[in-house]
C-alpha positions in Angstrom: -0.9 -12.8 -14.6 -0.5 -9.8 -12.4 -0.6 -10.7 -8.6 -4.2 -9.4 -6.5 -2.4 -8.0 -3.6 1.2 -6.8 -3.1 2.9 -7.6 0.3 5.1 -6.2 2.3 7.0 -6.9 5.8 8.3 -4.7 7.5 12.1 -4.5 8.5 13.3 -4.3 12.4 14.1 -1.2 11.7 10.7 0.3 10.1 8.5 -1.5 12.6 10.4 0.5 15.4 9.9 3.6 13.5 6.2 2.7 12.5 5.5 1.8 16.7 7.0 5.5 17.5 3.7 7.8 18.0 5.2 10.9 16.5 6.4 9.3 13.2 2.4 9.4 12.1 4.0 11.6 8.7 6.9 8.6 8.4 3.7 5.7 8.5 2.0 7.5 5.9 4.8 7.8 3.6 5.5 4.4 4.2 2.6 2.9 3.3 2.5 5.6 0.1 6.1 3.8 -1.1 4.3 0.2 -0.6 1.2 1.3 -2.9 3.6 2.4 -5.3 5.3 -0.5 -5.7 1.6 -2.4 -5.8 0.9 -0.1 -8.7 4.2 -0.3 -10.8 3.5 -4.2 -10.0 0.2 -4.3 -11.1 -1.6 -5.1 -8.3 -4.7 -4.2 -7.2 -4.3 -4.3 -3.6 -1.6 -4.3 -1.0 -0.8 -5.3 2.8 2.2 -4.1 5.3 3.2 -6.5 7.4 4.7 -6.6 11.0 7.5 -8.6 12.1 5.7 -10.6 13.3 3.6 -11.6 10.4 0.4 -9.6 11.8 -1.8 -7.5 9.2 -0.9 -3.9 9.9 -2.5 -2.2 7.1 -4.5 -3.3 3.6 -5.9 -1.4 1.0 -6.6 -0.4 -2.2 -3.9 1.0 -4.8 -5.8 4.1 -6.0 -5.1 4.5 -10.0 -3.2 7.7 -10.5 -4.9 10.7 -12.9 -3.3 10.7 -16.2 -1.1 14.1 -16.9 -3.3 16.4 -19.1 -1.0 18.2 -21.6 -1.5 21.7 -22.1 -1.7 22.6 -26.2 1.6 24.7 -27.3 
């Protein structure tokens, strides 16, 4: 049985980088990575995690479109 929600703590080291303002591109390719790893998990859901066990984001893996194949 596949888990609901995939989660995920942050390390020391990404929470000081998800806290720095101007890392706003780094936050969003973090949280891409964590849904990734929901999806390949089979979750439906996932949650990041502070150090301190506080909810800092949680939402919904979005199913990926299929790759069409063009006719040769």
């Amino acid at each position: 049985m596949a888990r609901v929600i995939w989660r995920y703590t942050l390390t020391k080291q990404e929470a000081k980088l998800w806290e720095t303002e101007e890392l706003r591109g780094w936050r969003e390719a973090m949280q891409g990575f964590v849904e990734d790893e929901a999806r390949e998990q089979g979750c439906k859901k996932f949650a990041i995690y502070g150090r301190d066990d506080c909810l800092i984001v949680k939402d919904e893996v979005t199913l990926l479109a299929e790759p069409v194949e063009a006719d040769a």
